[in-house]
N, C-alpha and C positions, 0 to 999 in steps of 0.2 A: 738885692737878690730876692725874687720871689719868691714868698713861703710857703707855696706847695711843690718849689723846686726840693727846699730842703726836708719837707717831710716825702715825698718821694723816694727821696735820696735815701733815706736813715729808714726806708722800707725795705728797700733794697739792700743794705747793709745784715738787716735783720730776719729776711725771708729768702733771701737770695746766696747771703752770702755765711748767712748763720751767726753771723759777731752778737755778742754780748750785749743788753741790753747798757751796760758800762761803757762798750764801745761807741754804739750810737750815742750816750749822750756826749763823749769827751768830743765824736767828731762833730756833732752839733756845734757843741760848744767853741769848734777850732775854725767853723766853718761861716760862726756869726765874727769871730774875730777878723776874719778875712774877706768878710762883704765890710765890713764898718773900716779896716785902709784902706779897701777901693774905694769906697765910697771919699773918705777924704782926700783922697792922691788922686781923682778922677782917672781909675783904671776899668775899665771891665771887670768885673767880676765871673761871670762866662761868656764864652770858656775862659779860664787861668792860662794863663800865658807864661813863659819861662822868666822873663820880665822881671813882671807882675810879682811871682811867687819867690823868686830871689830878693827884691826888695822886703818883700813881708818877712820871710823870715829873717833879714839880717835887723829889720826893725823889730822881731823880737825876743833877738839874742842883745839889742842894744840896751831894751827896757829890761834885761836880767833873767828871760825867761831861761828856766833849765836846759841842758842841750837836750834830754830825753823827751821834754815837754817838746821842742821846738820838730824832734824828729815825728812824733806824733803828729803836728801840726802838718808836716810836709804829707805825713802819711795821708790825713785826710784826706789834702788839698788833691793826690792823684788819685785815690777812690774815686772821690768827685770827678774826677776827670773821664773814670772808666767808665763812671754811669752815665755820663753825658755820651761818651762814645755809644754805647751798650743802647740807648735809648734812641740816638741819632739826632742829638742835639749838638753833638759836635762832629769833627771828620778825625779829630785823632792827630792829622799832623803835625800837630805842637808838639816837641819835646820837652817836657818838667826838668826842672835838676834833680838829681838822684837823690836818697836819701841824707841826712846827715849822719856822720858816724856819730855812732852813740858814744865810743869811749868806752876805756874796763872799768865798769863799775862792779862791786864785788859786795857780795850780802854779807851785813850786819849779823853776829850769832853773839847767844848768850851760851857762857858754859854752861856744864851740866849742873857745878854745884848754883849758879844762878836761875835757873829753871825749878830748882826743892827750892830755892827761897821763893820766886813767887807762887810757887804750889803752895806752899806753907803760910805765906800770906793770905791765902785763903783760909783758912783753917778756922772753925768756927759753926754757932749753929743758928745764925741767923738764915733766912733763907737768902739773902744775895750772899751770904760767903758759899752758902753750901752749891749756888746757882753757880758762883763764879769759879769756883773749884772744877765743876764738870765743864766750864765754858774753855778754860785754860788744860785741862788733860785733851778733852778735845781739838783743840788747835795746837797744841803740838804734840799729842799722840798720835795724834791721825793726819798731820801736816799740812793742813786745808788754811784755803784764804779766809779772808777775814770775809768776803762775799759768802764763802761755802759755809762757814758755822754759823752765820747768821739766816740763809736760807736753806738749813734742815731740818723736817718734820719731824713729825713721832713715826707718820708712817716712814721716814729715813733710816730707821733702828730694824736691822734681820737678827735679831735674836737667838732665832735657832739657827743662823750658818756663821754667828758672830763678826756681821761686816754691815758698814753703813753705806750706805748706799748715795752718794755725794754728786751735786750737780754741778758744775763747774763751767770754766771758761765755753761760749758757742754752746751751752748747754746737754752738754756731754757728759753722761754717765760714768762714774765709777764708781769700783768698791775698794773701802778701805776696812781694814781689821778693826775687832771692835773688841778690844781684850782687856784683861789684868786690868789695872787701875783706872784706865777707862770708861771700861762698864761698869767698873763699881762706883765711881762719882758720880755717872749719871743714872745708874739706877737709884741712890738716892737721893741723888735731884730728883727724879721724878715720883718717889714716895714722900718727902720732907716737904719737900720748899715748893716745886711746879704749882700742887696743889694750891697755894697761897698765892700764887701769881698771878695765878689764869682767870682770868674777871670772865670771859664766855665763851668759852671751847675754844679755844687759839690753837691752830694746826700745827703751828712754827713750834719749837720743840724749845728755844731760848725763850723766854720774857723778861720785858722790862717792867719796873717796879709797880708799874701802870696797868701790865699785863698787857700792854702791847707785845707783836713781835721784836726784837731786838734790833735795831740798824746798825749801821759800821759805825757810824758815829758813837753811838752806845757800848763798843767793844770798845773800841780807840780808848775811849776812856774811863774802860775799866782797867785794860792792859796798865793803859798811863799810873791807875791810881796802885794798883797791885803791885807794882814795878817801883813804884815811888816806896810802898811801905817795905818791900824791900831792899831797899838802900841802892837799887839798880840806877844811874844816869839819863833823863828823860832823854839825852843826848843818842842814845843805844838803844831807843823806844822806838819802834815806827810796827806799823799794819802788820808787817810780814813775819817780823820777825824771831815767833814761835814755830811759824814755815822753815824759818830758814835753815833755823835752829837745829829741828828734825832732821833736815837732812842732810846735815854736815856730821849730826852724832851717829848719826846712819852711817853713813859712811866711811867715820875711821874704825867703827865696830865690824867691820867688813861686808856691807852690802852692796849689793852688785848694781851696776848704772842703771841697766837695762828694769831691773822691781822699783826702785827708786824714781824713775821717768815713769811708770805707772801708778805708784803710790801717790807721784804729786799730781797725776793729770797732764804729762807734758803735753805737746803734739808733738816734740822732735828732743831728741836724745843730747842736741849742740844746748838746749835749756838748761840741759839735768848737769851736762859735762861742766858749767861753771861753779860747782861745788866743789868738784875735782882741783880746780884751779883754786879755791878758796883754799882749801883744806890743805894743798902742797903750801901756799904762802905762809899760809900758817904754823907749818912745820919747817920754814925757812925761820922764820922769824923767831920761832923756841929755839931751833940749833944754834941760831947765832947770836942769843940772849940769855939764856938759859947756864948758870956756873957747872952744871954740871951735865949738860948734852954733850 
């Protein structure tokens, strides 16, 4: 496959259709996997053919890939297709197989008293505790991906309307509350510790020890190590799940779906409603566990 087909492609993705710069790379990413089996299985590459893209993917559900990875890959592959229609490189008449089901997968939460342990694991007056203290109120005070807290500014902080102002998936605006405990970690992160960080005016409002901006990989594995000193299971560890956390405690305290689907950024309310489903399993599972429910 030519490679100003696929930066083409992942232009259109990004100026056309608004996707994340996350998204172009994973489709990138799904898009060289599926020139390199045409290439060995001597199939065409374009256009994708129904074929074609049912053997790929059942080759790589064989090699162990995830089913939500594998729905991704599907996804690509008929992007790809629309922009070849879109562009008139192809006529469209092929029909793709349809998505694969993803399956109920259901978010990972920590209780509430596991959330004070790894607050409190920060605890301390070094500046990466006191860094990692407002890194951790922030991703699950304010419920944002592990993307959003690593790409927020100084100019991010509204001070006088107490709300931060967060860039999120398709790079879409919101505001989330910036309160109580909060803003008081990171305003003194940003009187203690920032100060000692910053090697040359860094815009990005987290840094690394380096005083670089902070990457996901740099959170991943502070969570990890904060999570660890709290006696938490790296098993119950992943990206999200100070997200997720938020908005399951959210919602047995009584918030309503509809602030919740803004709070996190949804684009659609069926996103937010799978908390809903968390949170009844959850209370299935204390009623019919629990000695004295």
């Amino acid at each position: 496959m030519e490679a100003w087909l696929i930066d083409s492609f992942l232009s259109y993705l990004r100026f056309e259709l608004g996707c994340s710069e996350n998204t172009a790379r994973s489709y990138a990413s799904d898009l060289a996997k599926w020139a390199a089996f045409c290439s060995q299985n001597d199939i065409p590459p374009v256009p994708p053919t129904q074929d074609g893209v049912v053997r790929f993917l059942r080759s790589l559900a064989e090699d162990g890939m995830s089913r939500a990875s594998i729905q991704r890959a599907a996804a690509a592959i008929r992007s790809f297709m629309r922009y070849l229609v879109a562009e008139g490189l192809a006529d469209g008449g092929e029909r793709l197989p349809p998505l694969p089901a993803k399956g109920k997968i259901l978010p990972q939460i920590l209780s509430e008293g596991e959330i004070e342990r790894i607050l409190a694991s920060c605890d301390g007056k070094r500046d990466i505790d006191i860094r990692d203290r407002a890194i951790m109120e922030c991703a699950y005070g304010c419920g944002l991906r592990a993307s959003e807290v690593c790409g927020l500014e100084l100019s991010s902080l509204d001070w006088g309307n107490e709300v931060i102002r967060v860039r999120g998936k398709g790079n879409k605006e919101r505001l989330v509350p910036f309160l109580g405990s909060v803003r008081r970690s990171v305003e003194r992160y940003l009187k203690e510790s920032r100060p000692h960080l910053d090697k040359g005016r860094c815009e990005k409002l987290f840094l690394s020890r380096s005083g670089k901006p902070l990457s996901r990989e740099d959170l991943w594995r502070i969570v990890r190590r904060r999570g660890k000193m709290a006696g938490i299971s790296s098993s119950r560890l992943h990206p999200h799940v100070l997200r997720h956390s938020f908005a399951t405690h959210l919602l047995r305290r009584g918030l309503d779906l509809r602030t919740l689907q803004e709070l996190l950024g949804h684009s659609t309310i069926a996103t937010t409603e799978r908390y809903t489903h968390f949170d009844l399993e959850l209370r299935d599972v204390y009623d019919n566990c629990h000695p004295r429910a």
